[in-house]
Backbone as CSV, one residue per row, in Angstrom:
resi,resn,N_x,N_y,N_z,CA_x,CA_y,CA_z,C_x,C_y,C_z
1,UNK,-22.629,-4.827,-5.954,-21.562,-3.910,-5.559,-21.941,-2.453,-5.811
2,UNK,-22.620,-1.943,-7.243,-22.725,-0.598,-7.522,-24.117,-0.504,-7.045
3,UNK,-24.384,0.701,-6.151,-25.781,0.891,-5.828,-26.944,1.886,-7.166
4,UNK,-27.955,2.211,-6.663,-28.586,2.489,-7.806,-28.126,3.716,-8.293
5,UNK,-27.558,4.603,-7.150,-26.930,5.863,-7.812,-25.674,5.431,-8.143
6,UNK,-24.783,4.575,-8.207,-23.492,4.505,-9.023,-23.902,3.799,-10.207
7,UNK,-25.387,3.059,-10.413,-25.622,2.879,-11.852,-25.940,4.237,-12.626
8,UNK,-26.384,4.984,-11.902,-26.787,6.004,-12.815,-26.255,6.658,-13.282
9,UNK,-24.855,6.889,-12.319,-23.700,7.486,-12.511,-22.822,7.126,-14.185
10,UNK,-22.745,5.855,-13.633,-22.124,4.930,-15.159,-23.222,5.528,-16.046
11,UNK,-23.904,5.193,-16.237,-25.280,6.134,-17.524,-24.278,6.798,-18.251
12,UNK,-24.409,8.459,-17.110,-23.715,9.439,-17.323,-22.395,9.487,-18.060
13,UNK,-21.772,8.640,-17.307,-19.851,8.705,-17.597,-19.881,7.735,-19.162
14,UNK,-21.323,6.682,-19.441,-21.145,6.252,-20.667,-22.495,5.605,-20.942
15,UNK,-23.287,7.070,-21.947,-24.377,6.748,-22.069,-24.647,5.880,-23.281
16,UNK,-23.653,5.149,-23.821,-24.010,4.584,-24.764,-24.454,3.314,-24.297
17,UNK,-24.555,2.807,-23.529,-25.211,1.989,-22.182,-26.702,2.045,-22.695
18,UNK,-26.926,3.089,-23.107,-28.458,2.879,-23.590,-28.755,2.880,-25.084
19,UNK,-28.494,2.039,-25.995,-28.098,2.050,-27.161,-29.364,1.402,-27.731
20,UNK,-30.362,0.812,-26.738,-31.533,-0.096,-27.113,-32.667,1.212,-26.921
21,UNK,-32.403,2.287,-26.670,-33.731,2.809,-26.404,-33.637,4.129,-27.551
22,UNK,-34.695,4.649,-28.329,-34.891,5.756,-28.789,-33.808,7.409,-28.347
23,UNK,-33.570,7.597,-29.165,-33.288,9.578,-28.294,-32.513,9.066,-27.495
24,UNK,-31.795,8.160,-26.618,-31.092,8.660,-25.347,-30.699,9.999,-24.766
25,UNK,-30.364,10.721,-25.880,-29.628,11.644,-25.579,-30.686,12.839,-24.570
26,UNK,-32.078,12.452,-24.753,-33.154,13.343,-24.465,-33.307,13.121,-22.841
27,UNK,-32.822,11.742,-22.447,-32.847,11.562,-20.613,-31.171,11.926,-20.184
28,UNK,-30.462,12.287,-21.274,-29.165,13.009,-20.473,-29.814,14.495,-20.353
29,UNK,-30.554,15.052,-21.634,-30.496,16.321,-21.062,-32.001,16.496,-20.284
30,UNK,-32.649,15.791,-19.367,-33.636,15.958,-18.616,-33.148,15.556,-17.560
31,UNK,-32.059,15.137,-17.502,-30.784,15.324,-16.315,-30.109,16.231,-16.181
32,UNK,-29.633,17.064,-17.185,-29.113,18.387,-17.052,-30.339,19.426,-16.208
33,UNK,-31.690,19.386,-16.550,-32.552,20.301,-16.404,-33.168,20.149,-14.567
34,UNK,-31.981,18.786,-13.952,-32.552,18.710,-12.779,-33.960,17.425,-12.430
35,UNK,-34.349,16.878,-13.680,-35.190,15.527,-13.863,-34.568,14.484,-13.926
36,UNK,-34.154,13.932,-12.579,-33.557,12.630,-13.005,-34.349,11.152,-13.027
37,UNK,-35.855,11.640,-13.548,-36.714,10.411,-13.215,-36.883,9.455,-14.436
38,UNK,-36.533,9.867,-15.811,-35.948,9.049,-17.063,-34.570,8.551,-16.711
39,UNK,-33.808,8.318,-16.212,-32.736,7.782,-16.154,-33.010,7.277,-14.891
40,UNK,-32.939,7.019,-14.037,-33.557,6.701,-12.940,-34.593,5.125,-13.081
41,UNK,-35.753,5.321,-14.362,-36.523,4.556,-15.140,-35.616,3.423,-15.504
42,UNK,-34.897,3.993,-16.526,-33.762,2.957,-16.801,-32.791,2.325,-16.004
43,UNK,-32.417,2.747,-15.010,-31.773,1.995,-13.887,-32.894,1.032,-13.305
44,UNK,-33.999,1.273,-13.557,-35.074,0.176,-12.645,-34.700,-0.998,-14.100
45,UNK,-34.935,-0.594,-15.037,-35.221,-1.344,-16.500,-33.758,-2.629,-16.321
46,UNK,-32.224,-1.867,-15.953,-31.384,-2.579,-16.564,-30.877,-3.123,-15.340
47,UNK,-30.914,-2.382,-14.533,-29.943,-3.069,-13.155,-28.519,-3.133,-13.356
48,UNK,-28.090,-3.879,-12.731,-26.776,-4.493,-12.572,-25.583,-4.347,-14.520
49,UNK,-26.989,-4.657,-15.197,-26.271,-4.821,-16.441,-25.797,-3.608,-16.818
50,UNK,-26.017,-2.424,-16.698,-25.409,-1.378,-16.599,-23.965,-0.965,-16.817
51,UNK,-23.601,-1.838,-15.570,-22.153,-2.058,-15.449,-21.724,-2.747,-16.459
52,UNK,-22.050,-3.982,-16.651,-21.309,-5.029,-17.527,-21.682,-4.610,-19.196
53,UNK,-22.599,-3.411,-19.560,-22.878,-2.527,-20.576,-21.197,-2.349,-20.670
54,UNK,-21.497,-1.115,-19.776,-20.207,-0.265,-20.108,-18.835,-0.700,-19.660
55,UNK,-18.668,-2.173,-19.456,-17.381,-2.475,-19.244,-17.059,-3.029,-20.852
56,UNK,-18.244,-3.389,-21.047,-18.426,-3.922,-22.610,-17.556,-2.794,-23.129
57,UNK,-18.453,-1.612,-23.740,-18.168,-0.757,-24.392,-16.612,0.085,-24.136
58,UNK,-16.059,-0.261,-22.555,-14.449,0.240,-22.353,-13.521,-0.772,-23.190
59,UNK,-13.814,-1.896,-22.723,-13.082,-3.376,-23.275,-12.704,-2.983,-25.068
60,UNK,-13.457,-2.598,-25.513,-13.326,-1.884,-26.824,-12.395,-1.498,-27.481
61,UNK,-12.573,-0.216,-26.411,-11.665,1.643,-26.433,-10.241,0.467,-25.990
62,UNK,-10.554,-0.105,-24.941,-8.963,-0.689,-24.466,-7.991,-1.064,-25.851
63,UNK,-8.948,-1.866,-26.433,-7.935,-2.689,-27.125,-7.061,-1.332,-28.265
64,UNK,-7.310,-0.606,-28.545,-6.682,0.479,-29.414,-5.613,1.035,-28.807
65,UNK,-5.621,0.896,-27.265,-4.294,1.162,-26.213,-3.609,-0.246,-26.442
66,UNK,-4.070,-1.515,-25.969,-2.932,-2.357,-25.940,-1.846,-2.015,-26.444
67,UNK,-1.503,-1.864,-28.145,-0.033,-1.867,-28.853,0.854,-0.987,-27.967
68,UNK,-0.278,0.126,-27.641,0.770,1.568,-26.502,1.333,0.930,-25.317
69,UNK,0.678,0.012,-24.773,0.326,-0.828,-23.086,1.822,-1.799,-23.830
70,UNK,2.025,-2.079,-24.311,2.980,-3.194,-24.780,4.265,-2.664,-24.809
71,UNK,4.391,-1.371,-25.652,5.423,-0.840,-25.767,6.045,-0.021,-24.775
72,UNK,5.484,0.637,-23.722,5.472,1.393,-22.693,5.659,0.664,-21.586
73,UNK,5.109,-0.263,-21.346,5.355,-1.344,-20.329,5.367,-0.636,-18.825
74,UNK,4.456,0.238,-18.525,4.070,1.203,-17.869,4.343,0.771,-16.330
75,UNK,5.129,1.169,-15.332,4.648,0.223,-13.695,4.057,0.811,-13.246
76,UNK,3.740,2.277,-13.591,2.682,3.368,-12.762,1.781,4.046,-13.528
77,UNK,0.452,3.937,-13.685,-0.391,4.611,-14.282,-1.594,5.428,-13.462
78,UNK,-1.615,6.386,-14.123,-2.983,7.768,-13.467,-3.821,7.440,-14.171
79,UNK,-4.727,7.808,-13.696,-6.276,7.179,-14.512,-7.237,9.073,-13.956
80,UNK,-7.110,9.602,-14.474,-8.036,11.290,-14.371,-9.582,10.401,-15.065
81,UNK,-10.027,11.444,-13.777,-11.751,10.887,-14.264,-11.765,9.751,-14.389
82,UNK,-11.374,8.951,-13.621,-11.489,7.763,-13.019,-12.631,6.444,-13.321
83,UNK,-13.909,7.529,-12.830,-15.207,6.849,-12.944,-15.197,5.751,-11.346
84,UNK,-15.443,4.562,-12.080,-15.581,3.792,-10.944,-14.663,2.335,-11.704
85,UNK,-13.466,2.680,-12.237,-12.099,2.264,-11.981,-12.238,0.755,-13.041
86,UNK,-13.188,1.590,-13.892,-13.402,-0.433,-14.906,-12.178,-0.530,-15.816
87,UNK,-11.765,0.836,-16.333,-10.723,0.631,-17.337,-9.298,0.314,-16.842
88,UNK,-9.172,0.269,-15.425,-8.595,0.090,-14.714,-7.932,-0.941,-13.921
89,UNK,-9.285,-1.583,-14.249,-8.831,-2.959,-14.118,-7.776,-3.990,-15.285
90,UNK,-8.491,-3.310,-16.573,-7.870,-3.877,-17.901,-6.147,-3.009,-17.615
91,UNK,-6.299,-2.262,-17.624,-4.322,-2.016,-17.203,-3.966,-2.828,-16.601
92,UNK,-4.503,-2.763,-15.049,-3.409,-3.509,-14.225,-3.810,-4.902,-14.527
93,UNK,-4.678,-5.370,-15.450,-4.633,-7.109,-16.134,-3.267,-7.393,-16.927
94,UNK,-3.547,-6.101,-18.214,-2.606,-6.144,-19.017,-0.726,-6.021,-18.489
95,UNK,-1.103,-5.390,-17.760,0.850,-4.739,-17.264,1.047,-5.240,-16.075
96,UNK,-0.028,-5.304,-14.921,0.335,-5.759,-13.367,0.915,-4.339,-13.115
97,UNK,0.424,-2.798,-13.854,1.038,-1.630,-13.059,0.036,-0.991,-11.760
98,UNK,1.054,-0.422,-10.947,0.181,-0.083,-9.372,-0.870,1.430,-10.156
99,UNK,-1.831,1.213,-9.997,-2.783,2.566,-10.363,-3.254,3.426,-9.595
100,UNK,-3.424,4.485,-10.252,-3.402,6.291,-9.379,-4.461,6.427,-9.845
101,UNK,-6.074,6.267,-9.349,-7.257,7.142,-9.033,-7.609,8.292,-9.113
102,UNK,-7.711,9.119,-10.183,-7.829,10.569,-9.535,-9.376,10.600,-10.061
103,UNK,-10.094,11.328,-9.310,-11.543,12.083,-9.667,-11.832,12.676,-8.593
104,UNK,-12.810,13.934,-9.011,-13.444,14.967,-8.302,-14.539,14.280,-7.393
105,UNK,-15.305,13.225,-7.959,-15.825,12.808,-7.627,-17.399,13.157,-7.494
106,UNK,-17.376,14.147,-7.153,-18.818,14.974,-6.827,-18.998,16.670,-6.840
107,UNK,-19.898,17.273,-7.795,-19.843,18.603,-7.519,-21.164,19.040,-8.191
108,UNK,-21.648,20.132,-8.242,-23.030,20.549,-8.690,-23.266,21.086,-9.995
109,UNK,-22.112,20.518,-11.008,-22.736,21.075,-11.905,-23.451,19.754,-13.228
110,UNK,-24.489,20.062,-13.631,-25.040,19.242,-14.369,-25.376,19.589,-15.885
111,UNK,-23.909,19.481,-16.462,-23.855,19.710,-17.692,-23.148,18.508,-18.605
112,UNK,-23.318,18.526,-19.617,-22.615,17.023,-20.029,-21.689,17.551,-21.648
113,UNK,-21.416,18.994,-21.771,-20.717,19.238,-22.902,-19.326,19.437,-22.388
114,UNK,-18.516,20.145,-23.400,-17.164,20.648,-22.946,-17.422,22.267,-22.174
115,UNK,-16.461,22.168,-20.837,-17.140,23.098,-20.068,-15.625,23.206,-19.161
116,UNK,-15.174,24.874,-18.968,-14.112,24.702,-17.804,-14.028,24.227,-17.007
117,UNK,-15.209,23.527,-16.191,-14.836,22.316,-14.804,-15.885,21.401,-15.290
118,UNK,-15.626,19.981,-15.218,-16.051,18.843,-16.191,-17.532,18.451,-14.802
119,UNK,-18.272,17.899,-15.069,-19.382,17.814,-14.117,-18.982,16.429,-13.545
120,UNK,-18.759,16.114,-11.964,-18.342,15.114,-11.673,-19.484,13.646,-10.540
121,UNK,-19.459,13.047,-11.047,-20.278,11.745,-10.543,-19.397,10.524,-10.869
122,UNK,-18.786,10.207,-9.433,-18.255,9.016,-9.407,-18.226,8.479,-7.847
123,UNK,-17.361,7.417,-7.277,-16.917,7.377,-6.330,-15.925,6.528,-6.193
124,UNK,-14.763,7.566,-5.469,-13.380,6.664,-5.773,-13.708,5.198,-4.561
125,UNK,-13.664,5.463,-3.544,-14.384,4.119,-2.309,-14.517,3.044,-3.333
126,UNK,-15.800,3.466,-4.287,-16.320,2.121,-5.084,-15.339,1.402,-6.213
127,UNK,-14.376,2.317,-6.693,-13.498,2.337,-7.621,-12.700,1.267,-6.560
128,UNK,-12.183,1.821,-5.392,-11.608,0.778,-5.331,-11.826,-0.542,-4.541
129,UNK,-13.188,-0.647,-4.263,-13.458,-2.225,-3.670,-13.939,-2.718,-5.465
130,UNK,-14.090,-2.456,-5.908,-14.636,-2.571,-7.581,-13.021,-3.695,-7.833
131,UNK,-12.271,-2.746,-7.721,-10.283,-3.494,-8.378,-10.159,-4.655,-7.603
132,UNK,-10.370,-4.422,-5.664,-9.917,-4.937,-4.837,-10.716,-6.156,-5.198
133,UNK,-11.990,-6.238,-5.360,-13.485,-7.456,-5.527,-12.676,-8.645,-6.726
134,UNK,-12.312,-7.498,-7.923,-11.453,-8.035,-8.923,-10.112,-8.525,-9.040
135,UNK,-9.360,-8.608,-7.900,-8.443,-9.468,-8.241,-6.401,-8.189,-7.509
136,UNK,-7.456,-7.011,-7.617,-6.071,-6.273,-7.617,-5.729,-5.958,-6.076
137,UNK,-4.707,-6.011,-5.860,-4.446,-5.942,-4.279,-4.591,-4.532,-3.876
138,UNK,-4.444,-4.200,-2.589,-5.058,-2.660,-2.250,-3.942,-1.584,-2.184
139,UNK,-2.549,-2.349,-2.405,-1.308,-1.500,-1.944,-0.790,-1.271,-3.469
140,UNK,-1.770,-1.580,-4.570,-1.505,-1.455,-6.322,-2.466,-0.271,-6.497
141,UNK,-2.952,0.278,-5.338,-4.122,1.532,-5.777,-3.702,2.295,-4.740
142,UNK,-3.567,3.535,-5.450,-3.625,4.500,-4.500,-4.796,5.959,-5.325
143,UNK,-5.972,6.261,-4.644,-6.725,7.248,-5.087,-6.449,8.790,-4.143
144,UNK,-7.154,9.532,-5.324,-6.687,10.981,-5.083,-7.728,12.103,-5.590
145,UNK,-8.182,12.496,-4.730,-9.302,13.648,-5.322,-8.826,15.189,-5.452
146,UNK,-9.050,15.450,-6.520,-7.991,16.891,-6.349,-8.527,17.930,-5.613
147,UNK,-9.468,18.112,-5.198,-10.422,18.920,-4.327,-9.939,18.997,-2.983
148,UNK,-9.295,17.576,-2.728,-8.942,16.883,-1.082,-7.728,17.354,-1.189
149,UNK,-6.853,16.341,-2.251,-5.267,16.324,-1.861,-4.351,16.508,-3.224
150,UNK,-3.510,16.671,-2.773,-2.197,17.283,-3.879,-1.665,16.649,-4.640
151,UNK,-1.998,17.060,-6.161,-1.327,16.621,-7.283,-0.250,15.874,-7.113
152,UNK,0.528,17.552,-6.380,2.164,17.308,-6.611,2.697,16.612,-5.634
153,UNK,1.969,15.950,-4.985,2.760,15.008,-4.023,2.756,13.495,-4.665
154,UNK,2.153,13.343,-5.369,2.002,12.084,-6.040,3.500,11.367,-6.421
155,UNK,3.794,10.329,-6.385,5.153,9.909,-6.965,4.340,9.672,-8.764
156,UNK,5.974,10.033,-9.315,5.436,9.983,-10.875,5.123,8.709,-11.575
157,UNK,4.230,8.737,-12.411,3.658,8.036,-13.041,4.589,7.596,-14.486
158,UNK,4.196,6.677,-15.419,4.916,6.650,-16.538,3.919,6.505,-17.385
159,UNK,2.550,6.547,-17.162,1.397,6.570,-18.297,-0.129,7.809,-17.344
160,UNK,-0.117,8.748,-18.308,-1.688,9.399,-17.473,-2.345,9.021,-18.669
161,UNK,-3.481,8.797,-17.742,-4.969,7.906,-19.235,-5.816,9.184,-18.698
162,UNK,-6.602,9.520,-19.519,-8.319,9.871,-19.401,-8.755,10.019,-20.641
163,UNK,-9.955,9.003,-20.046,-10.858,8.656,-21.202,-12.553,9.357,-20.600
164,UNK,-12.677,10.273,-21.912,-13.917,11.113,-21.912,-14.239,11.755,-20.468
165,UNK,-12.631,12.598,-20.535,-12.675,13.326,-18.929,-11.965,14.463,-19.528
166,UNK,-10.336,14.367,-19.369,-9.688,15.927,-19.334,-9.451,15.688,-20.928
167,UNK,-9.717,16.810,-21.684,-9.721,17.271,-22.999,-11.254,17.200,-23.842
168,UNK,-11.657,16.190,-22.835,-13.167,16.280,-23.550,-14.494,16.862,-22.950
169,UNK,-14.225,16.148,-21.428,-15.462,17.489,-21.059,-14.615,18.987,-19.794
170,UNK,-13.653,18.947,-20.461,-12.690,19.887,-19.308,-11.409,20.107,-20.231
171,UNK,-10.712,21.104,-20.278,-9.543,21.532,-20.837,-8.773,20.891,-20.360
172,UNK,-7.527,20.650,-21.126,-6.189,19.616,-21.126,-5.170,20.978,-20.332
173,UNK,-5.625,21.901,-20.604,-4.846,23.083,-19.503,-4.655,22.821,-18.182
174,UNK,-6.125,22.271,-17.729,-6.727,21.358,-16.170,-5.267,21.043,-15.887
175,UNK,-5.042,19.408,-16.480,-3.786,19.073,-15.768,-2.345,19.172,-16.799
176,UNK,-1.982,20.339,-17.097,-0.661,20.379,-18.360,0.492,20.257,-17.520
177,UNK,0.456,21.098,-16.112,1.413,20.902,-15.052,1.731,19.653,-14.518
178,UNK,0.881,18.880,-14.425,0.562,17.512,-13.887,1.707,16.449,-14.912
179,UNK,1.095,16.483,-16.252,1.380,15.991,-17.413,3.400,16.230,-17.829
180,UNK,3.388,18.191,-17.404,5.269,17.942,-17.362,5.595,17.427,-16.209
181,UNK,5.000,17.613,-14.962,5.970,17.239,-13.557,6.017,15.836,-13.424
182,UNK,4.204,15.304,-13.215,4.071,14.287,-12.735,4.442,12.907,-13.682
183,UNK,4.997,12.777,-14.833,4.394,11.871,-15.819,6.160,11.916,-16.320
184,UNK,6.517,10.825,-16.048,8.407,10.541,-16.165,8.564,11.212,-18.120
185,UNK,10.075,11.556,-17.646,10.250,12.218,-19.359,9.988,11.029,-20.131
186,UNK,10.537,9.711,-20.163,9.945,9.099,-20.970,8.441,8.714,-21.271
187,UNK,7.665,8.794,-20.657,6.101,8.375,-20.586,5.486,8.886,-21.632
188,UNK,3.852,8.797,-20.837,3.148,9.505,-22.076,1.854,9.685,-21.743
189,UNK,0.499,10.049,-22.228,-0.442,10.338,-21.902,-1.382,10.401,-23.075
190,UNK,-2.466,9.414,-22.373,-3.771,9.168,-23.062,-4.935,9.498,-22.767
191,UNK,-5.306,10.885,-24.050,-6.446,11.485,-23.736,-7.488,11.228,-24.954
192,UNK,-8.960,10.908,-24.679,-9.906,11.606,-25.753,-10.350,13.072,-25.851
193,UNK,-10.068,13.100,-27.189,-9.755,14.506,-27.363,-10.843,15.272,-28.149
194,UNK,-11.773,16.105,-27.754,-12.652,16.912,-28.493,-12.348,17.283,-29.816
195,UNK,-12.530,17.462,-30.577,-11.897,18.100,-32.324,-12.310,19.402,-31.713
196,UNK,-11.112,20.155,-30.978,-11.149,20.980,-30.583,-9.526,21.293,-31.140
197,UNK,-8.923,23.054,-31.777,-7.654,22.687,-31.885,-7.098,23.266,-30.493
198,UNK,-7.793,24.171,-29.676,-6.988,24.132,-28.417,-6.429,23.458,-27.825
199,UNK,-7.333,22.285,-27.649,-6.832,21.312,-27.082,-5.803,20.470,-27.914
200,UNK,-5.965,20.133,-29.113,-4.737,19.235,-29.103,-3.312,20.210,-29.435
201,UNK,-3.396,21.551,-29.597,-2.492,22.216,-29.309,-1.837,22.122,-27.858
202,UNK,-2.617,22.337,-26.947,-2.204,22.197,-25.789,-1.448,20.609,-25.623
203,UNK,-1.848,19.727,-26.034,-0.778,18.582,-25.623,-0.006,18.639,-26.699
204,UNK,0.037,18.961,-27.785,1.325,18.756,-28.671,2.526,19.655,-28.341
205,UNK,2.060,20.432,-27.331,3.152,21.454,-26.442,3.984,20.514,-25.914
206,UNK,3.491,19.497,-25.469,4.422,18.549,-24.360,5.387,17.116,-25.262
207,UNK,4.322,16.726,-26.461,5.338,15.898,-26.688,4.583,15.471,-28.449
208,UNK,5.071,14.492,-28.774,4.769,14.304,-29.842,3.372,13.589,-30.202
209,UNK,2.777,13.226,-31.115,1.186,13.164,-30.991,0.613,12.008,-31.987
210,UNK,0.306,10.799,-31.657,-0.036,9.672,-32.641,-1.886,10.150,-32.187
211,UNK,-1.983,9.764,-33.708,-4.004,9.446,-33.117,-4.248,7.906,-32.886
212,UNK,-4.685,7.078,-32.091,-4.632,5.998,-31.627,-5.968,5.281,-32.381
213,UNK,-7.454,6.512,-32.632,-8.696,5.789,-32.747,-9.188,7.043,-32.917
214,UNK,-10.030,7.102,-34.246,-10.992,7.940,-34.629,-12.254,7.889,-34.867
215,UNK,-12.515,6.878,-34.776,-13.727,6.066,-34.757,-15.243,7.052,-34.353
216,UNK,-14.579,7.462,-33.073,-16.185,8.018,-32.326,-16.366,9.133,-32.927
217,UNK,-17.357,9.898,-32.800,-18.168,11.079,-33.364,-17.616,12.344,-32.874
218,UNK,-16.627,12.868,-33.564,-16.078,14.778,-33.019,-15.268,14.423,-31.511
219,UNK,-14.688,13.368,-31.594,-13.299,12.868,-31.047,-12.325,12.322,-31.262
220,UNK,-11.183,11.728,-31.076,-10.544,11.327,-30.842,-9.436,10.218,-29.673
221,UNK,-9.007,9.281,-29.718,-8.148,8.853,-28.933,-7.028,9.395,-29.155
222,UNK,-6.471,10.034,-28.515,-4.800,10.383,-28.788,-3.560,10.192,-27.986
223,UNK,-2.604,10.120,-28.489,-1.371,9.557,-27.454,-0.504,10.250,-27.750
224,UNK,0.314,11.280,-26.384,1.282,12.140,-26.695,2.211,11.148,-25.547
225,UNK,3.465,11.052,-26.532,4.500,10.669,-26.272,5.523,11.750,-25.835
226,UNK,6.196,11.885,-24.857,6.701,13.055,-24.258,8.533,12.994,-24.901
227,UNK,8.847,14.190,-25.092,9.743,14.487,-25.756,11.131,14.468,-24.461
């Protein structure tokens, strides 16, 4: 299903995918510099497993949402920075809620820190024959690239997720409008969050603030519950 550039892509969106090799971190940034022939290497090395790496490593992060997924009982969820729609699948397993796609999808910048526009490699298309392949029907997805089409036309959601997208490699400012309009007063929104205090200033503007998972290195999982 994922071709060799949507493995490489996954790399990117979760390089801990390479957890067996030395340095990883040294073929993300010889990808920043425009060399994508170390990562590239490793897509010949792993193939397919790639994917089932990093569904591994979401399956994880998920379970620290379930208790939220339980209590929220969500029928509409946004998924920002999307990727190619794996965590996505575990929602609509867990709840049976219809899911909202959003990613940029593609743009030129090749940086992998926190940065005012987040560097984007995905493809929503694959995201959703990826759900559809898996089990989820096609009228439970609806995708949205913000480049293409409008936020604010979206019907509202009752859960926005992004995981290692808005707050971590892009400001939570990105979508704060999104977060009061689009996202029902009761809802809520799940971001990983840089140990940055801008940022979690910026969502504690909107509602109240549990840490869900601290686990990873100069992040956070966090869950603002809207006031």
């Amino acid at each position: 299903m994922f071709s060799r550039g949507d493995l490489l892509n996954l790399i990117l969106q979760r390089s801990e995918v390479l957890y067996d090799i030395p340095r990883p971190g040294r073929l993300i940034q010889a990808w920043m510099r425009g060399n994508s022939a170390p990562l590239e290497a490793q897509v010949d090395r792993l193939g397919p497993e790639i994917a089932q790496r990093a569904f591994s490593v979401i399956e994880t992060e998920f379970e620290a949402m379930r208790p939220v997924l339980d209590r929220l009982a969500p029928k509409r969820i946004a998924d920002i920075g999307c990727g190619y729609g794996l965590v996505d699948l575990l929602f609509h397993r867990a709840t049976g809620a219809d899911m909202v796609l959003i990613d940029t999808e593609e743009n030129d910048h090749r940086h992998f820190g926190f940065q005012p526009e987040g560097a984007a490699y995905a493809d929503l298309a694959k995201a959703r024959a990826f759900l559809e392949a898996n089990g989820v029907g096609s009228a439970a997805i609806t995708t949205l690239n913000p480049h293409k089409d409008s936020l604010s036309d979206l019907r509202k959601v009752n859960l926005a997720v992004s995981l290692l997208s808005c707050g971590f490699h892009f400001p939570v400012a990105t979508y704060s409008a999104f977060f009061e309009e689009q996202v029902t007063k009761t809802g809520a929104v799940i971001l990983t969050l840089r140990e940055r205090f801008d940022e979690l200033a910026e969502l504690a503007r909107l509602g109240r603030i549990t840490i869900l998972d601290n686990s990873r290195p100069k992040s956070s999982l966090v869950l603002m519950d809207k006031r």
